[in-house]
N, CA and C of each residue as an Amber inpcrd file, in Angstrom:
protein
   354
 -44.8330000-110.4300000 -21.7020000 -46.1020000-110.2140000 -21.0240000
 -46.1850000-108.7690000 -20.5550000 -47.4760000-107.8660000 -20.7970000
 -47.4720000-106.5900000 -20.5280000 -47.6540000-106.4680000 -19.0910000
 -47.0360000-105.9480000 -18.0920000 -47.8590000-105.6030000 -16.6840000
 -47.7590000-104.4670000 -16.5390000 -48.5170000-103.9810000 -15.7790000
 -47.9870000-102.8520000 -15.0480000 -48.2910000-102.3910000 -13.3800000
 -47.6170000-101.9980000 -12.4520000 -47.4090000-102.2120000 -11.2210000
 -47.3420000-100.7020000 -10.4420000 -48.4100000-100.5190000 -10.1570000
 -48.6800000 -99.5110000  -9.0570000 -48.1470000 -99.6340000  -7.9180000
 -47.6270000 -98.2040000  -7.2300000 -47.4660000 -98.3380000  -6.0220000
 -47.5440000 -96.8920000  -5.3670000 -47.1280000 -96.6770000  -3.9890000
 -47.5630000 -95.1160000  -3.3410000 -49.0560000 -95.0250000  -2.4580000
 -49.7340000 -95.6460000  -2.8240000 -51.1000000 -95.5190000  -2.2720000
 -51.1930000 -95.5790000  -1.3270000 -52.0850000 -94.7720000  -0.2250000
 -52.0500000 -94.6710000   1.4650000 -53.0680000 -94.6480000   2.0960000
 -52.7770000 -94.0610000   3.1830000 -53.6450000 -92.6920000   4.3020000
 -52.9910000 -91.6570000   4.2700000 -53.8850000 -90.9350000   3.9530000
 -53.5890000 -88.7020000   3.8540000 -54.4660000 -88.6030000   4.7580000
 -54.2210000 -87.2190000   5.3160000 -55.1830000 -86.6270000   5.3730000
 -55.3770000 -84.9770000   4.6070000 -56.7760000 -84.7780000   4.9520000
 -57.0900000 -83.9640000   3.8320000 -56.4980000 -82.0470000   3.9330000
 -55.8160000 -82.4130000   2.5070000 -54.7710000 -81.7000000   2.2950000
 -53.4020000 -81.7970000   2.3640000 -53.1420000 -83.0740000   1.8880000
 -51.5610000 -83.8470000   1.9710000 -51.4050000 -84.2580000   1.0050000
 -50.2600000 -84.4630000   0.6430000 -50.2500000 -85.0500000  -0.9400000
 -49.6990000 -86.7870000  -0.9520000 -49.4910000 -86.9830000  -1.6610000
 -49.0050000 -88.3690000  -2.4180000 -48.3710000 -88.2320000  -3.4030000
 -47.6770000 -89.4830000  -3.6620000 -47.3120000 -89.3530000  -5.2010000
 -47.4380000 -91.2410000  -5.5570000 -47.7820000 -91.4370000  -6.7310000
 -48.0540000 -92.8170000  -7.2150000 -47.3890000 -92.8700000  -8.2520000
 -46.8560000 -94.3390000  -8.3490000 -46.0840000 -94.6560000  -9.0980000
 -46.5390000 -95.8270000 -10.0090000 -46.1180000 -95.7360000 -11.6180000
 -46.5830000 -97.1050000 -11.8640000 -45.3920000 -97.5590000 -12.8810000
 -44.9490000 -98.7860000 -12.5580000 -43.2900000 -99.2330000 -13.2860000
 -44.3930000-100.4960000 -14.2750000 -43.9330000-100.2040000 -15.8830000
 -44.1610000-100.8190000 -17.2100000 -43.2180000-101.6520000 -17.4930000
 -43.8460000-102.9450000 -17.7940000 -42.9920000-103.8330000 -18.8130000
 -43.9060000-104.4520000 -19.8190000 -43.1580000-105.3350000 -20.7900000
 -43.1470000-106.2280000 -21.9330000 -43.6940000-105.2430000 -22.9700000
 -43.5150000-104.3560000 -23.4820000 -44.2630000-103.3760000 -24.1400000
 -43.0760000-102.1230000 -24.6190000 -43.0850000-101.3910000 -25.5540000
 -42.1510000-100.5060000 -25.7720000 -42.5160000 -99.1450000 -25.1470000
 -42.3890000 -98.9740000 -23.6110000 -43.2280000 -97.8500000 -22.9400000
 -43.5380000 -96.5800000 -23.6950000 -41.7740000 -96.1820000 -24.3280000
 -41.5480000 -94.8410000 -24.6180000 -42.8940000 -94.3260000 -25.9830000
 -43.2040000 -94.7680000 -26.5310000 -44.1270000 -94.9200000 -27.9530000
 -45.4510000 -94.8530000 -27.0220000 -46.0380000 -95.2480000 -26.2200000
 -47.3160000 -95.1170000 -25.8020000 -47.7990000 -94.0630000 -24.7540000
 -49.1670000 -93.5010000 -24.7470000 -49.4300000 -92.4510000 -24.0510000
 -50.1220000 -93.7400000 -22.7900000 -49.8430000 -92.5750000 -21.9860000
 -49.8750000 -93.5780000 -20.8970000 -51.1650000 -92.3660000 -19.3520000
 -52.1760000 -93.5940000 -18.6210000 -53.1550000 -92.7830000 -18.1870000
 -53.3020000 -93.0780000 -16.5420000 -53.8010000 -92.6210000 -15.9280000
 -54.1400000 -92.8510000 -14.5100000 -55.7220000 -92.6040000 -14.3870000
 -56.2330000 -93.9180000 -13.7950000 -57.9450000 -93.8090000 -13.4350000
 -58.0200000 -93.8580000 -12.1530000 -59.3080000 -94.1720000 -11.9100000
 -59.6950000 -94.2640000 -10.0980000 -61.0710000 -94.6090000 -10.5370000
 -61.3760000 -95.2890000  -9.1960000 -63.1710000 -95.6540000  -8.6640000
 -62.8610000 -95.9360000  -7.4100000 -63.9000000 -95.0340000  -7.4430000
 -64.1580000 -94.8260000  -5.6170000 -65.7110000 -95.9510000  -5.7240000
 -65.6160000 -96.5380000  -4.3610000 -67.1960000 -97.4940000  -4.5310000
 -68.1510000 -96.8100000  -4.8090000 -68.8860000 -97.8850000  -5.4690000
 -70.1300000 -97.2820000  -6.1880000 -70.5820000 -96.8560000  -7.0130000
 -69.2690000 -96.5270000  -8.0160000 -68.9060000 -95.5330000  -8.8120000
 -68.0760000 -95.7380000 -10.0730000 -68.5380000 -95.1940000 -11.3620000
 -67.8610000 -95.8680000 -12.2760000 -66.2410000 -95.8570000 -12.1900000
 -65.5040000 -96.4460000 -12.7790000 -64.2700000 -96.1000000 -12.9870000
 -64.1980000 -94.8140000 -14.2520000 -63.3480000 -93.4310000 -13.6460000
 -63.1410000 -92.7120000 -14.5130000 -61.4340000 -91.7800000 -14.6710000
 -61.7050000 -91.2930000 -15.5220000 -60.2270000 -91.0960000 -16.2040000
 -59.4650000 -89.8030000 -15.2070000 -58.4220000 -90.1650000 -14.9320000
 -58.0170000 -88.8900000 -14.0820000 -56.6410000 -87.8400000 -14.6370000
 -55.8000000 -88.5080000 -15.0770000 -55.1220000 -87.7850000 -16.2130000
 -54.4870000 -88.7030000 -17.2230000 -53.7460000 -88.1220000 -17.8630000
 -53.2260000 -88.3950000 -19.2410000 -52.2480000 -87.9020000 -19.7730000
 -50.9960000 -88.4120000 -19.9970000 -49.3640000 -87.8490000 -20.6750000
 -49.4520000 -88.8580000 -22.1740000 -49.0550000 -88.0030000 -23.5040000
 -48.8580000 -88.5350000 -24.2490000 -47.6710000 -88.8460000 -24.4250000
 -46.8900000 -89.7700000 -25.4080000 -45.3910000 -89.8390000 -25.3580000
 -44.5890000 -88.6060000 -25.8810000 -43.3540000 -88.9320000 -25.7930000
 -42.5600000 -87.3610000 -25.9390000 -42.3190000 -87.4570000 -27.3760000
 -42.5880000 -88.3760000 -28.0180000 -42.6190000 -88.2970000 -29.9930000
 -43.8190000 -87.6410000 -29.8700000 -45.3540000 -87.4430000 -29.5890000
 -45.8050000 -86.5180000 -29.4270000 -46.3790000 -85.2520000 -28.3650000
 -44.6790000 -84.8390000 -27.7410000 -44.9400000 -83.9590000 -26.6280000
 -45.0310000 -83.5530000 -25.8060000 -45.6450000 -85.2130000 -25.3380000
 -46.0420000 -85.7800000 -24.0190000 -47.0630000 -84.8300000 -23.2080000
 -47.4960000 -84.3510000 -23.9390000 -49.1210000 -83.4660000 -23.3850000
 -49.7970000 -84.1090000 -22.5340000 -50.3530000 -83.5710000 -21.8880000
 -51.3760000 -83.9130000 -20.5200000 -52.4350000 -83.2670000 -20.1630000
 -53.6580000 -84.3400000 -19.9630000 -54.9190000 -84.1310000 -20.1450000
 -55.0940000 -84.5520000 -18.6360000 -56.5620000 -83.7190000 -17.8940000
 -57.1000000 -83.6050000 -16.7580000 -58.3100000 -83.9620000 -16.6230000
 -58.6510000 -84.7370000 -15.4000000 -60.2330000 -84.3170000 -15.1600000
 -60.5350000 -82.6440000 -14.3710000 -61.0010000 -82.1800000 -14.7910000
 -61.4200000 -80.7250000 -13.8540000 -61.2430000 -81.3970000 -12.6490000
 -61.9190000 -81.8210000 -12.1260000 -62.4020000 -81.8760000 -10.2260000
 -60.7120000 -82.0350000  -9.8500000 -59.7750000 -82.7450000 -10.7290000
 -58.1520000 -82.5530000 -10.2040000 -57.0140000 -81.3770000 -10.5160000
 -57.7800000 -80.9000000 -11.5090000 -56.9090000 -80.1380000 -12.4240000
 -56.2170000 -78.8110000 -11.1210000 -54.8510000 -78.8050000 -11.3090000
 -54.2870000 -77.4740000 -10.4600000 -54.2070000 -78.4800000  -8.8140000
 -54.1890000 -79.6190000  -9.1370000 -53.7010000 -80.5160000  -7.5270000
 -52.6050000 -81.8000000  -8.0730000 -53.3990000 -82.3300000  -9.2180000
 -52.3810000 -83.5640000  -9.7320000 -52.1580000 -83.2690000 -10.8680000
 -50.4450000 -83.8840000 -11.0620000 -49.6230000 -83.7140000 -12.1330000
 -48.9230000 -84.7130000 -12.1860000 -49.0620000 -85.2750000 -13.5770000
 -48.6250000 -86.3330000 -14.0520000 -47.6050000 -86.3110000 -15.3260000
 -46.3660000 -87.0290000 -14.9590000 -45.4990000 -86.9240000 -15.4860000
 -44.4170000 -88.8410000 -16.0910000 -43.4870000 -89.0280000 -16.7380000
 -43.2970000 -90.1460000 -17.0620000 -42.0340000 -89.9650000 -17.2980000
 -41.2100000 -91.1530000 -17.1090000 -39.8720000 -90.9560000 -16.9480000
 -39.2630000 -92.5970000 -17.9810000 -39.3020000 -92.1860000 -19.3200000
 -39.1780000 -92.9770000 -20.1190000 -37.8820000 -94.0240000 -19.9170000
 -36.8830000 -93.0920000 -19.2680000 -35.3270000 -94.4160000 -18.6150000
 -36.1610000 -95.2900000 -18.0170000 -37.2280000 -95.3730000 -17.3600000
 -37.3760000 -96.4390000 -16.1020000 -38.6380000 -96.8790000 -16.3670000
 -39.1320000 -96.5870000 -17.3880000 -40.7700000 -97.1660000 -18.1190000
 -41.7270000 -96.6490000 -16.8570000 -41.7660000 -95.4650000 -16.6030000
 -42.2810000 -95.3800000 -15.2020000 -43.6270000 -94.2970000 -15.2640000
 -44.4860000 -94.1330000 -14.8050000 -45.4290000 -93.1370000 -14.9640000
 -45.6380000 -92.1040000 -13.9120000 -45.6070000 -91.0880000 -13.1520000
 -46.0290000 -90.8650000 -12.0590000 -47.5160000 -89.8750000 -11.5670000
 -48.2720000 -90.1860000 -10.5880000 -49.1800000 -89.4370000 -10.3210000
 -48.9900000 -88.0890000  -9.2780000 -48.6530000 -87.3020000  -9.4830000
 -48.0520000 -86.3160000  -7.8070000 -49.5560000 -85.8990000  -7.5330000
 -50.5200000 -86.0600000  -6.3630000 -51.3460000 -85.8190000  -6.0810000
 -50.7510000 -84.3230000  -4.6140000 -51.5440000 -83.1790000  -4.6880000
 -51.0530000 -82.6770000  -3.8390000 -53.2030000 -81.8510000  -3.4160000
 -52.9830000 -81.4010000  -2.0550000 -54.1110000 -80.6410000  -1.8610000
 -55.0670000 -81.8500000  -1.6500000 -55.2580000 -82.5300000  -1.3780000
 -56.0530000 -83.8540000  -1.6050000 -57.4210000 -83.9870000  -0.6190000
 -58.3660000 -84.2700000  -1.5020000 -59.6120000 -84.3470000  -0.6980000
 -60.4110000 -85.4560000  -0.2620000 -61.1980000 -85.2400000   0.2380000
 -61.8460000 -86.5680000   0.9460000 -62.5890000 -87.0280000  -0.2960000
 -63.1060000 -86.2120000  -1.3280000 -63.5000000 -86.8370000  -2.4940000
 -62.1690000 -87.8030000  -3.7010000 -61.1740000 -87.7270000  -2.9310000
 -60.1650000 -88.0270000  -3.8560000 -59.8870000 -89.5550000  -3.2930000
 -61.0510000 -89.9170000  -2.3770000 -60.8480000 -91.3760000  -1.9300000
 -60.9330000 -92.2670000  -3.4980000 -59.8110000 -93.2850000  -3.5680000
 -60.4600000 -94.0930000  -4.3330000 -59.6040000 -95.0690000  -4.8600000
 -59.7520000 -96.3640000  -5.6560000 -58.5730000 -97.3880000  -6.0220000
 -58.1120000 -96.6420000  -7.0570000 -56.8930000 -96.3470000  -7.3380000
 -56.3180000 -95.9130000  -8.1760000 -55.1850000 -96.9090000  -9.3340000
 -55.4570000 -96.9040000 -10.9810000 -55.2570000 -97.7080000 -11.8530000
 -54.3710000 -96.9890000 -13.0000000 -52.9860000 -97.5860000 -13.0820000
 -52.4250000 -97.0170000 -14.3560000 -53.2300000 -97.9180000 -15.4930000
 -53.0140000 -97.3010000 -16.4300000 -53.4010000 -97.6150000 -17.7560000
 -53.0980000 -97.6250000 -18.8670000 -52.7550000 -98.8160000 -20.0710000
 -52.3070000 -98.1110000 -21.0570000 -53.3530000 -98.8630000 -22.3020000
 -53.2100000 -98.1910000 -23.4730000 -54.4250000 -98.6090000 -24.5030000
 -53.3080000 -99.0060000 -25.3720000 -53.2540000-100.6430000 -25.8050000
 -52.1760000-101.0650000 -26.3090000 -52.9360000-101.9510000 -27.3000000
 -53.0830000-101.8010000 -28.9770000 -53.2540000-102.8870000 -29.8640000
 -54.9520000-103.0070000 -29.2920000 -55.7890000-101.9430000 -29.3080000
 -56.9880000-101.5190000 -29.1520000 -57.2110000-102.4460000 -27.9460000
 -56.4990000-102.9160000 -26.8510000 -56.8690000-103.4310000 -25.5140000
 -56.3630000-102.5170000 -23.7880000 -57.4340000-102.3490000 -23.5310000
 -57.0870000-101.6120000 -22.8570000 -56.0990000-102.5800000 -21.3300000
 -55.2570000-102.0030000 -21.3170000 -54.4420000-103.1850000 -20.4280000
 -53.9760000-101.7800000 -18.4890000 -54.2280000-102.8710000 -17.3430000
 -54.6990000-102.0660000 -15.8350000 -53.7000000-102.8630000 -14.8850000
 -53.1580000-102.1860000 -14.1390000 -52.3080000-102.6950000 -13.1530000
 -53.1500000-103.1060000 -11.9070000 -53.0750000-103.5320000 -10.5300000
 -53.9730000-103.8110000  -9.9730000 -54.1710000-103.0410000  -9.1990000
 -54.0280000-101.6860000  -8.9170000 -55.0440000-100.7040000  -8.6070000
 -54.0930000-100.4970000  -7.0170000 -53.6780000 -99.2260000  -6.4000000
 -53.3310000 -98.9720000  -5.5210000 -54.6010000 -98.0520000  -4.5340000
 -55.1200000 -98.3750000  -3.3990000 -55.6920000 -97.6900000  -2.5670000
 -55.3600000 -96.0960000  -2.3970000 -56.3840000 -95.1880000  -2.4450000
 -55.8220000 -93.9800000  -2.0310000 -56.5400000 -93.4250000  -0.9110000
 -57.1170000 -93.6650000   0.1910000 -57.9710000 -93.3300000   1.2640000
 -57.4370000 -91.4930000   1.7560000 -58.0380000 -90.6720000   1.5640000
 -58.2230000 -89.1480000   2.4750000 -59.3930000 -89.0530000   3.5290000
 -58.5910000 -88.6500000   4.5680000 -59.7720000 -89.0260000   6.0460000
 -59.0370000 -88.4460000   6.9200000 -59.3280000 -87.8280000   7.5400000
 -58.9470000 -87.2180000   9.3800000 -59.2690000 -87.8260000   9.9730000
């Protein structure tokens, strides 16, 4: 069975960092590119970064509005993904979702809270 299991999610305040974690099973992690989303209410769910696997590179893709605050990285011993959020804004409120696109289904862990607020 595929899951995957977020964790890290808090209270910051603005300009503190985080870091999120998301631990993979039933699935061969190392072979898949692996993603981090968010939705804040109201609001669609959208893509926040992206590591491909290290057979290709493991490159990493951004949304602008994060780019030069979060860096995302994956640690294939431990099927693990991570989000390092640093600089963090009150726009950076939001449920936060690993992700992976497996056998054209897109498969979501259940989403860790990320609240920024003074």
């Amino acid at each position: 069975q595929v899951q995957l299991v977020e964790s890290g999610g808090g209270l910051v305040q603005p300009g503190g960092s985080l870091r999120l974690s998301c631990t993979a099973s039933g699935f061969p992690f190392r072979i898949y590119a692996m993603s981090w989303y968010r939705q804040a209410p109201g609001l669609e769910r959208e893509l926040v970064a992206s590591i491909s696997s290290f057979g290709f590179g493991a490159g990493t893709n951004y949304a602008d509005s994060v780019k030069g605050r979060f860096t995302i990285s994956r640690d294939d011993a431990k099927n693990s993904v991570l989000l390092q959020m640093n600089s963090l804004k009150p726009e950076d409120t939001a449920v936060y979702y690993c992700n992976v696109r497996r056998q054209g289904n897109m498969i979501w862990g259940q989403g860790t809270q990320v609240t920024v607020s003074a």
